[in-house]
Every structure is written in C-alpha cells, then in structure tokens.
C-alpha positions in Angstrom: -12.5 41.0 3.7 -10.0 38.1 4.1 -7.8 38.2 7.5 -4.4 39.0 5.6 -2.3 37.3 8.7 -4.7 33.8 7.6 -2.0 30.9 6.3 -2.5 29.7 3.0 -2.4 25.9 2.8 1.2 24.8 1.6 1.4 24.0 -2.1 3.8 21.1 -3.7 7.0 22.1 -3.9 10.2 20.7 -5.5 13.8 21.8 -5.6 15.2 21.8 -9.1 18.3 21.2 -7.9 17.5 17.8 -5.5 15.3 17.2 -9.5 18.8 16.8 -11.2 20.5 15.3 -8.7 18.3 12.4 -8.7 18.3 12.1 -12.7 22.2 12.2 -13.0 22.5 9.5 -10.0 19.5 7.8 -9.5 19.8 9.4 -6.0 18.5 12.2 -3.8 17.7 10.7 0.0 15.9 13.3 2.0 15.4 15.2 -1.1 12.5 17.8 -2.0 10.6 16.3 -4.7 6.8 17.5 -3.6 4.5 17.9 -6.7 7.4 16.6 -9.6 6.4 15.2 -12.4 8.3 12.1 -13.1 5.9 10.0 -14.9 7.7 6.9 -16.8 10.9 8.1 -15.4 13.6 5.2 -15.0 14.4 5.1 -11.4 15.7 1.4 -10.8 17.1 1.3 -7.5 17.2 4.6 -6.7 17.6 6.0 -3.0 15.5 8.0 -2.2 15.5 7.3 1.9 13.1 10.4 3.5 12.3 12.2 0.2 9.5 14.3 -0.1 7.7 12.8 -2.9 3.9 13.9 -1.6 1.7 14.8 -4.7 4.3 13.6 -7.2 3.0 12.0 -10.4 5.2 8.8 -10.5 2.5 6.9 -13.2 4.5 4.3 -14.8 7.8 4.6 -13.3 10.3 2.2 -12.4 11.2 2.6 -9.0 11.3 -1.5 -8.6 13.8 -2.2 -5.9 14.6 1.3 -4.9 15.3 2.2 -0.9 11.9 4.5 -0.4 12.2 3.8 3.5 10.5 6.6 4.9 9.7 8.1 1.8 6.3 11.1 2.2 4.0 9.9 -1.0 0.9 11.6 0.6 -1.4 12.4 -2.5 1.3 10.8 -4.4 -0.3 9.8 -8.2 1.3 6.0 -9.3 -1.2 4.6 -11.3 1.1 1.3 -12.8 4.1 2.4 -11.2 6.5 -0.6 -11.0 7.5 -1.3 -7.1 8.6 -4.7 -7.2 10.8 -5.8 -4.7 11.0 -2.0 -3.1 12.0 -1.0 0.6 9.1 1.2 1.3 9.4 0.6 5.3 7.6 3.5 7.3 6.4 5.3 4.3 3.7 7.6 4.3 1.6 6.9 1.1 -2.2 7.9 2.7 -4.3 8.8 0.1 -1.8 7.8 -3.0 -3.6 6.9 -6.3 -1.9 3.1 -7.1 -4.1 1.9 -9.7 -2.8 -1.7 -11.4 0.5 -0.9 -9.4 3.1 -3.7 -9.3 4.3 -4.1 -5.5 4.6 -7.7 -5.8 7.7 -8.7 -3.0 7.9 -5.1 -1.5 8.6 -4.5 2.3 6.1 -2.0 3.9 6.3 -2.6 7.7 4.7 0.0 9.1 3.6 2.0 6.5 0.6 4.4 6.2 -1.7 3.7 3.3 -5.0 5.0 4.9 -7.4 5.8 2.5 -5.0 5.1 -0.6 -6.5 3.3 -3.9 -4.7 -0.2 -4.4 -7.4 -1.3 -6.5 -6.2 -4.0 -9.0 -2.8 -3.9 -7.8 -0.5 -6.6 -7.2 0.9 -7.6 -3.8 2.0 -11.0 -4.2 4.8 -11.7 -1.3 4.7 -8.7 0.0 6.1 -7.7 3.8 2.9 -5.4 5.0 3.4 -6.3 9.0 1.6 -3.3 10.9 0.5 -1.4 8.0 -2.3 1.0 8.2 -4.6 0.4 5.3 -7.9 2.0 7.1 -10.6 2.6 4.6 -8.0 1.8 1.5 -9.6 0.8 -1.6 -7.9 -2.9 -2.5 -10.6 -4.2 -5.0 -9.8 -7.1 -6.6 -6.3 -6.9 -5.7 -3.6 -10.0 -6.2 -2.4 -10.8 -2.7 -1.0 -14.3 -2.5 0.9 -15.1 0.3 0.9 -11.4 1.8 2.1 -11.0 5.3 -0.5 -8.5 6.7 -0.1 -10.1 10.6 -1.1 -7.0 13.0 -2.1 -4.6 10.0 -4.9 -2.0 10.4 -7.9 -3.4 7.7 -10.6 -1.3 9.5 -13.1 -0.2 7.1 -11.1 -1.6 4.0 -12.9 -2.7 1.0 -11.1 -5.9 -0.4 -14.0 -7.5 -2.4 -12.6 -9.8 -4.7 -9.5 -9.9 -3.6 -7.0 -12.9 -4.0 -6.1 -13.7 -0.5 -4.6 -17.4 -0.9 -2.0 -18.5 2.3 -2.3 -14.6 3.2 -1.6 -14.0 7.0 -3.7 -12.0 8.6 -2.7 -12.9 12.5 -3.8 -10.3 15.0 -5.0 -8.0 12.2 -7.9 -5.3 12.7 -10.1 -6.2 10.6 -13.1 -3.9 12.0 -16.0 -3.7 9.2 -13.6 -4.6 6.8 -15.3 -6.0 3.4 -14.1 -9.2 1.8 -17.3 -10.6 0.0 -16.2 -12.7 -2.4 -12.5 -12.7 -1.6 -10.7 -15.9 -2.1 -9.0 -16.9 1.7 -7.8 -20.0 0.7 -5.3 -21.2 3.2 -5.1 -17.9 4.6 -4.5 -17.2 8.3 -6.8 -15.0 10.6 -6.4 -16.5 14.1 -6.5 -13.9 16.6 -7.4 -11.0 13.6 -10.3 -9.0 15.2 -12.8 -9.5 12.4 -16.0 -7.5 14.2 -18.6 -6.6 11.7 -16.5 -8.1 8.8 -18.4 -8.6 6.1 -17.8 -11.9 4.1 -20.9 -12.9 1.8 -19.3 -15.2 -0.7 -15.3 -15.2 0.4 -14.0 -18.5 -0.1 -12.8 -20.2 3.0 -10.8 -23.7 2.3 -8.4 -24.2 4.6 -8.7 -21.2 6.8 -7.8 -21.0 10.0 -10.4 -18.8 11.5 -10.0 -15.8 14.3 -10.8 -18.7 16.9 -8.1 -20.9 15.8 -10.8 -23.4 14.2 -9.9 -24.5 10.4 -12.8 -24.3 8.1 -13.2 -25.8 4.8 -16.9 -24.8 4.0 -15.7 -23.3 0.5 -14.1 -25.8 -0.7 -15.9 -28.1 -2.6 
C-alpha cells in the first residue's frame, strides 16, 4: 500500500488568467505559464521577465527579441522557435528541446542549458558568456562568431559544428566533442580542453589553449 502522506511530483501548471494577459498584451513578467501550449503563437517582443514557462510547447513561435531574462524553460519544447536577438540572460532552459531553433544574436550570460538539445540550431553572434551547456546536444550547430569565453562545454557534443572566430577563452571544455568542427579563427587560449576530443576539427588560425596559433587545417 502506497504511504498516503508520499508527495506527488508537481505537474505543469498554468494560470488561465496570466494565459490572457499575455495574448491581449504581449506581456505577463513573472507569469505562470508551466505546461501552455503556445505553439506558433506570435510573441514579438514580449516580456516575459521571470515567467514560468517550464514544459511549455513554444515550437515555432516568435518570441525574437522578447525580454525572457530569467525566464524557467526547464523541459520547455521549441523545436524552430524564433529567438533572434532575445534577452534570455540567467534563464533556466536545462533540458529544453531546440531543434533547428533560431538564436542567432541572443544574450544568454549565464544561462543554464545543461543537457538541452541545440542540435542544428543557429547561434550566430550570440552573447553565451558563462553559460552552462554540460552534456548539451549542439550537433552541427551554426556558431559564427559566438562569445562562449568562461562557458561550461563539459561533456558537450558539438561534432560538426560551425565554430569560425568563436571565443572560447577560459571555457571548460572537459571531454567535450568537436571532431570535425570547423575552429577557424576561433579563440581557446586559456579554455581547459582536457580529454577534448578533436579528430578532424579544422584548426586555421586558432589560437590554441597555450596561446600558440596553429594553422595545421588550413591548406
């Protein structure tokens, strides 16, 4: 027999209320939006500053250049959801489904995205000092020009991924995976790069953890 005084594990939950209030003003900061389902939905710009948004289905939306500082999207589904140019500073998105999202010029400093699947997603420009991205899936991502200086890569699988001018200063980069990423004028002096594994990355141009520039890759 079950112990009756047991707790059962908290389910998504969403205020119907907070639900309108962000579809009649493209606003609801701090707002209780666990579990909605707001795939497609227009949300240009919207504030959403401290929402709950955890387990949300937000595939396809268009939150580009909304203020999601803050912002719980633990669990959060956004396969192709438009982030361009969002504020998504100290935003918890650990374990968020991003498939072939658009983040291209967002600012992320200090976010969590441990274990979240960025695969095929695009991340050109974007602000990711200090981010957490242990064990994240980044697979083939576009990341030209990404600022990732003292982000967490440990255990993050970036095979193929477009790393050109990327800087990766002071990152941890323990047993990270980037065979056959393209580091073309990227920067990794001072990353900690233990147990990396590289097979086939293109290096041209690189300053290396040491501070030495290689060019190996590019002929």
């Amino acid at each position: 027999m079950e112990n009756e005084d047991m707790e059962s594990p908290a389910l998504p939950y969403f205020d119907p209320a907070h639900l309108r209030q962000l579809r009649e003003t493209n606003a609801c900061p701090e707002g209780q939006l666990s579990g909605v389902d707001l795939r497609g939905a227009e949300l240009n710009g919207a504030d959403l500053v401290d929402a709950d948004l955890s387990y949300a289905n937000l595939s396809r939306a268009d939150l580009s250049y909304a203020d999601l500082r803050g912002v719980n999207l633990v669990g959060a589904k956004m396969e192709k959801v438009n982030l361009e140019g969002a504020q998504l500073e100290g935003a918890n998105l650990s374990g968020a489904h991003l498939w072939e999202a658009n983040l291209d010029f967002t600012t992320m400093q200090g976010a969590q995205l441990q274990g979240a699947d960025l695969e095929d997603v695009e991340l050109n420009e974007a602000d990711m000092r200090a981010v957490n991205l242990e064990r994240a899936e980044l697979q083939s991502s576009m990341m030209m020009n990404v600022n990732l200086e003292k982000a967490n890569l440990s255990y993050a699988d970036l095979r193929r991924a477009e790393l050109r001018g990327a800087n990766l200063r002071e990152a941890v980069c323990y047993r990270v995976d980037l065979r056959e990423a393209d580091l073309d004028g990227a920067d990794l002096q001072g990353a900690e790069m233990h147990f990396a594994l590289m097979l086939g990355s293109r290096l041209c141009n690189t300053v290396m953890p040491d501070g030495r520039i290689e060019y190996g890759g590019c002929h």
